[in-house]
C-alpha positions in Angstrom: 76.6 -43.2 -44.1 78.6 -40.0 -43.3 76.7 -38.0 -45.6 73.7 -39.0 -44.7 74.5 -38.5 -40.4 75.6 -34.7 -41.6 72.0 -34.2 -43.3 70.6 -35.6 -40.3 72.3 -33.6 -38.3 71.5 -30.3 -40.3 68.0 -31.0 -40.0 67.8 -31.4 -36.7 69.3 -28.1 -36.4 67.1 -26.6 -38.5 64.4 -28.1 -36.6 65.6 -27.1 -33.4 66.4 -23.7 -34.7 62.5 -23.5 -35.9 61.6 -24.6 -32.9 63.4 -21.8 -30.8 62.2 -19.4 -33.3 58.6 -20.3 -32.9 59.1 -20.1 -28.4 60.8 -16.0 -29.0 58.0 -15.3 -30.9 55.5 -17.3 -28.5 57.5 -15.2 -25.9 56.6 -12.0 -27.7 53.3 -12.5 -28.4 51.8 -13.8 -25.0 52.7 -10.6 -23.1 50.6 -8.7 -25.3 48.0 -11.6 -25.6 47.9 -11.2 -22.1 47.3 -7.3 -21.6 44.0 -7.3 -23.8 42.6 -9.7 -22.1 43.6 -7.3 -18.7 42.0 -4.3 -20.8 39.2 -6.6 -21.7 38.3 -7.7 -18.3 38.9 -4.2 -17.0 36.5 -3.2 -19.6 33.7 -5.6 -18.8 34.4 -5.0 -14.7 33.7 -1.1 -15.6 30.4 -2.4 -17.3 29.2 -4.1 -14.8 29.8 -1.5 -11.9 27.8 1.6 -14.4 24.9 -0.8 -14.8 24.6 -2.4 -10.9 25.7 1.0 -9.1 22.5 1.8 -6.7 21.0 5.1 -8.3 20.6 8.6 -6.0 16.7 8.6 -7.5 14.5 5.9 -7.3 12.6 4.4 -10.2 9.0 5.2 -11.4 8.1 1.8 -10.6 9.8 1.8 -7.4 7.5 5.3 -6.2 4.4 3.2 -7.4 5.2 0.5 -5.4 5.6 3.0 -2.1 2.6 4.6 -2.5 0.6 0.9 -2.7 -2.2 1.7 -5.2 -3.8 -1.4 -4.2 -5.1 0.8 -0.9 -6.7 3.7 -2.7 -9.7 1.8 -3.4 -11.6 1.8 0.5 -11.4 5.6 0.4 -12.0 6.4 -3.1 -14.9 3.6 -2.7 -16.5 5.7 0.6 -16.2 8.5 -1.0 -18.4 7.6 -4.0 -20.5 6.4 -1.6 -21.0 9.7 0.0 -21.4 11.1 -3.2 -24.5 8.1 -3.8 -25.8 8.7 0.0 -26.2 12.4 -0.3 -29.0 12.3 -3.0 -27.9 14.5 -5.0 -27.6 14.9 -9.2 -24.3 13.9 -10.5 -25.0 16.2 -14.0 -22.6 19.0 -14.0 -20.9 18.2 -10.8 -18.9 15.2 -12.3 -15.4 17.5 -12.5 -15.3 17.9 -8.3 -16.2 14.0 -7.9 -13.8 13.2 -10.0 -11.4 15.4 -8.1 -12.6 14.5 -5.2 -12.0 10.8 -5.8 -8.6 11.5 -6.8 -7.8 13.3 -3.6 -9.4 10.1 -1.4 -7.2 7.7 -3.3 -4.3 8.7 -5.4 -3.3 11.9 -2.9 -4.2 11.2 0.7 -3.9 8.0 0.7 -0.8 7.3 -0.9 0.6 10.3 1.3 -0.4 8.5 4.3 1.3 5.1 2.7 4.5 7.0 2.5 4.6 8.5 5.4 3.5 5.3 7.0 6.4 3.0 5.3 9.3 5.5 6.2 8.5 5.7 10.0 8.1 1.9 9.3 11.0 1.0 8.2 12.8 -0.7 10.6 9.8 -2.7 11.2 9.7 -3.6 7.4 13.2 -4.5 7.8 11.6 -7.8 10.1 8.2 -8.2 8.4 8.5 -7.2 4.8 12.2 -6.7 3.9 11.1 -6.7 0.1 9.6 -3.3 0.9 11.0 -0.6 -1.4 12.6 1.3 1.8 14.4 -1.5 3.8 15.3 -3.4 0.4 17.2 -0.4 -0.6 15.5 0.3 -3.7 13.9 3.5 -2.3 17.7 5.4 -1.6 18.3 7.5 0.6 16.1 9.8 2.2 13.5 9.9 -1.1 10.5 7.8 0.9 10.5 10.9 3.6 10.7 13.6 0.6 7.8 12.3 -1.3 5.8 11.5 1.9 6.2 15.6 2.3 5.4 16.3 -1.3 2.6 14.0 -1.4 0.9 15.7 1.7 1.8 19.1 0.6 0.0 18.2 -3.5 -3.2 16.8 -1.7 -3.2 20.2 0.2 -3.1 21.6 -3.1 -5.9 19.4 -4.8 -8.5 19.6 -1.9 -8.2 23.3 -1.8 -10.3 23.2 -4.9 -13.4 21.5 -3.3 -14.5 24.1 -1.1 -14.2 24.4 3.0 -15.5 20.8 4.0 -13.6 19.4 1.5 -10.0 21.1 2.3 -11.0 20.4 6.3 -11.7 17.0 5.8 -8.1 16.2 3.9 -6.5 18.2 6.6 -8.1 16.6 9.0 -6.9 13.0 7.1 -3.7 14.2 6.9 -3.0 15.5 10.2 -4.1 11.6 11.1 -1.8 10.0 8.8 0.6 11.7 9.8 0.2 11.1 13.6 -0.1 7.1 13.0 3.2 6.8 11.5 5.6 9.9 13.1 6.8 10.7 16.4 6.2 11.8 19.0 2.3 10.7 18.5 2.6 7.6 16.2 -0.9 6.3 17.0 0.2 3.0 15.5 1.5 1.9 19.1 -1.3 1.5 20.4 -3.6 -0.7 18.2 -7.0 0.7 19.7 -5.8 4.1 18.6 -4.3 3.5 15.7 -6.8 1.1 13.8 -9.0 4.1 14.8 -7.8 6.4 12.9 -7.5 4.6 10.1 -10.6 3.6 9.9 -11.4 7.4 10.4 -9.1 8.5 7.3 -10.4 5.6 4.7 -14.0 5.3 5.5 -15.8 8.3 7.8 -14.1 11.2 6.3 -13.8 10.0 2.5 -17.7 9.3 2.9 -18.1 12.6 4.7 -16.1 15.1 2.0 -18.1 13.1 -1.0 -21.7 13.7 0.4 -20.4 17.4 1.5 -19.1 18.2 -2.1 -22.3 17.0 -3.6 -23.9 19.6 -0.9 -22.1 22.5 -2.3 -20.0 22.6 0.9 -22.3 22.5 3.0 -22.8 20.7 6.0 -24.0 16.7 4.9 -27.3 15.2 6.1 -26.8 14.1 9.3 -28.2 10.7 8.4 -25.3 10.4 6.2 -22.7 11.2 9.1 -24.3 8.9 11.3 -23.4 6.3 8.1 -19.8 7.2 8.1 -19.2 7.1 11.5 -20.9 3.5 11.8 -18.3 2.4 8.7 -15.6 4.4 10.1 -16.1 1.9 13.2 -16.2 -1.3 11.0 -13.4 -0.2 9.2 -11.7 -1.0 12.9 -11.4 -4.4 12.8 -10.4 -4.3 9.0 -7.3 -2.9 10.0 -6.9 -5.4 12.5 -6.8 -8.2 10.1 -3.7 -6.4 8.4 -1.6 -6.5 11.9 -1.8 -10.4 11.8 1.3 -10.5 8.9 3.6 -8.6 11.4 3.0 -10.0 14.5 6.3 -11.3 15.1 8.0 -7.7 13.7 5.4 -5.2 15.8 6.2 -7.7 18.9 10.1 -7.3 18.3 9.6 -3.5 18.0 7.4 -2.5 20.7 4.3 -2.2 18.4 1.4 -2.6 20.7 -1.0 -3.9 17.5 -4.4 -5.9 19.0 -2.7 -9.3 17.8 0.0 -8.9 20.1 -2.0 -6.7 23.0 -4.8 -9.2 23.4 -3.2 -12.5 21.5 -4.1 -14.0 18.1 -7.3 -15.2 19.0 -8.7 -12.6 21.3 -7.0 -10.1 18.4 -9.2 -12.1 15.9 -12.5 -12.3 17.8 -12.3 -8.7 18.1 -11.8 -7.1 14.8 -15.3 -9.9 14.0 -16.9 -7.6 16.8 -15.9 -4.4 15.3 -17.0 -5.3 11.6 -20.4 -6.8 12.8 -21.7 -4.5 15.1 -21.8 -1.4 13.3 -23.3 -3.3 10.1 -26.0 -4.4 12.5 -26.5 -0.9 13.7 -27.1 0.1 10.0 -29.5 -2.1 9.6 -31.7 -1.1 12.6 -30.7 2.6 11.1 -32.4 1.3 7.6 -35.5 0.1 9.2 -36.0 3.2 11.4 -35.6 5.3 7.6 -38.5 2.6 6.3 -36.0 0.7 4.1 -36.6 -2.4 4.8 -35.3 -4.2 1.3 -32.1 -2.4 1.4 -31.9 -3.6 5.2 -32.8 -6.9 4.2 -30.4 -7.3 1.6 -27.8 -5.5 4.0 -28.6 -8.2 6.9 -28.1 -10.9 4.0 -24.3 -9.7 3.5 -24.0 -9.6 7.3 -25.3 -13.2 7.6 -22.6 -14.4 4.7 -19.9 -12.4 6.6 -20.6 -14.8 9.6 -20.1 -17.9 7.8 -17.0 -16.2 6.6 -15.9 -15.4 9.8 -16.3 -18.9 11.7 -13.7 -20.1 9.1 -11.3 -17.1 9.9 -11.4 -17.7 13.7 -10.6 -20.8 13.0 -7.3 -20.2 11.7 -6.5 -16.3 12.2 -3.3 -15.3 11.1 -3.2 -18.3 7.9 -7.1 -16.7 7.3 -6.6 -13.0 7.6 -5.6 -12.7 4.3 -8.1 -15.0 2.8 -11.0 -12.6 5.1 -9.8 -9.3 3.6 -10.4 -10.7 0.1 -13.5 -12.8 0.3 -14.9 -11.1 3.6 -14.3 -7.4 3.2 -15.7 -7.1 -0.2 -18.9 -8.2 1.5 -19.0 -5.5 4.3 -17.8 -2.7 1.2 -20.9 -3.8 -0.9 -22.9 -3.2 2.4 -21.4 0.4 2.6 -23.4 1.3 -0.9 -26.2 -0.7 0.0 -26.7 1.5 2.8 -26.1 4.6 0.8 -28.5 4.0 -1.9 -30.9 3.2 1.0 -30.5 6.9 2.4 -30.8 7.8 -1.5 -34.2 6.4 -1.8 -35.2 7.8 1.7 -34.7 11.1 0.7 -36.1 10.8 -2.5 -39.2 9.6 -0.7 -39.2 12.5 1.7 
């Protein structure tokens, strides 16, 4: 019984000696357990700071998205037209139209986008905070610098299409810039401002295409009266974009139609502004004895109406709808009329 209390004993001991052992080492060890996984976390913190740090340049993607190549088309669109309305062969002169269309889309108008979304950015800030600017993907002062390089490059492109050609992007540029910058920023006024827009994408793009295809000189008048009448339309186009930042221009002192004259006056207007000049082509077409293109022209008009009902009906939901279902109606009409003053003078 002795004996066996003494082993007993022992082993406990030994246990407990095992057991004391095992909590140094345990004591030991977790110190140094613990400072890897300090270096470790350090590590990974260091990671993740180098990969989300904002960068000093913005991305490729992020310049694309400021210059908004869905807007090149209107001007790169009248300015084929000019091309179509000034009658004259495309064969050997397919270098400068291709220029020339690069300098109404890609180059002026991406300039004027730039310069329009830096000026704009505090409004943005309200009305589109996704924007590449007020989201802070665009750092710094980068949207103002390639504003000024864009302008300065289209400079640089239209000086290769002769005098009408260079006056006419000067002429754009001068306009984009005095939308968007102070002290002019044409943009607070919304009669003034959708003006000139509709100057800088339609009349002028249409002019410089059917003055290139002159050889620099000046275009057919018939095909200035053209522009002009577009130019006018392209008014109330503009109008439909101001519907989206009512509540931003409002806050900001913006003077756009929809919050000068109200949403529905705003929306009854810009309906005046697309129709009437249309309906003055028309008359135009008849006086030039081309009465199927006028007919077909009138036929556009008449679908734009039904369009347009719908729209008043519901302006600022409908705007958007309009400018995708409506407006390609009145830009069909644009080469409608264009290969109507094509045929005139070919008939002449």
């Amino acid at each position: 019984m002795e004996v066996m209390t003494a082993s007993a004993l022992l082993a406990d001991r030994a246990d407990g000696f095992g057991m004391e052992v095992n909590r140094a080492a345990q004591h030991r060890i977790r110190p140094w357990c613990k400072f890897k996984l300090t270096l470790q976390d350090v590590k990974n913190k260091i990671i993740f700071m180098i990969r989300t740090r904002p960068s000093s340049v913005p991305a490729l993607p992020v310049v694309a998205e400021l210059l908004k190549p869905i807007t090149w088309f209107p001007p790169m669109w009248a300015f084929g037209c000019g091309v179509v309305a000034s009658g004259v062969s495309t064969e050997g002169r397919w270098p400068l139209i291709v220029t020339g269309i690069v300098l109404a889309g890609p180059m002026v108008c991406a300039s004027s986008q730039a310069v329009n979304d830096w000026f704009d950015r505090h409004v943005d800030a309200i009305n589109e905070p996704q924007r590449p600017i007020p989201s802070g993907r665009m750092p710094g002062h980068w949207g103002l610098y390639i504003a000024v390089l864009w302008t300065f490059l289209s400079l640089l492109v239209a000086a290769t299409l002769g005098p009408w050609g260079f006056g006419a992007a000067v002429v754009g540029l001068l306009l984009a810039w005095a939308y968007s910058a102070p002290p002019v920023r044409l943009k607070m006024n919304g009669w003034w401002g959708n003006g000139a827009c509709g100057l800088c994408y339609e009349g002028l793009a249409w002019a410089t295409g059917a003055a290139v295809m002159a050889g620099g000189a000046m275009p057919d008048s018939r095909s200035l009266w053209l522009a002009a009448l577009y130019s006018a339309g392209a008014h109330g186009i503009m109008t439909l974009n101001d519907f989206k930042a009512i509540e931003g221009d409002r806050r900001m002192g913006v003077g756009s139609l929809p919050v000068r004259l109200g949403v529905q006056g705003a929306a009854c207007t810009a309906c005046i502004f697309m129709l009437v000049p249309q309906l003055a082509v028309v008359a135009l077409l008849l006086v030039w004895a081309q009465p199927m293109h006028a007919g077909l022209l009138f036929g556009l008009i008449a679908l734009q109406v039904v369009m347009m009902k719908r729209f008043l009906g519901q302006p600022v939901e409908r705007a958007l709808w309009y400018s995708g279902f409506g407006v390609p109606l009145f830009v069909m009409g644009m080469m409608v009329s264009a290969m109507a003053l094509r045929a005139a003078g070919a008939a002449t």
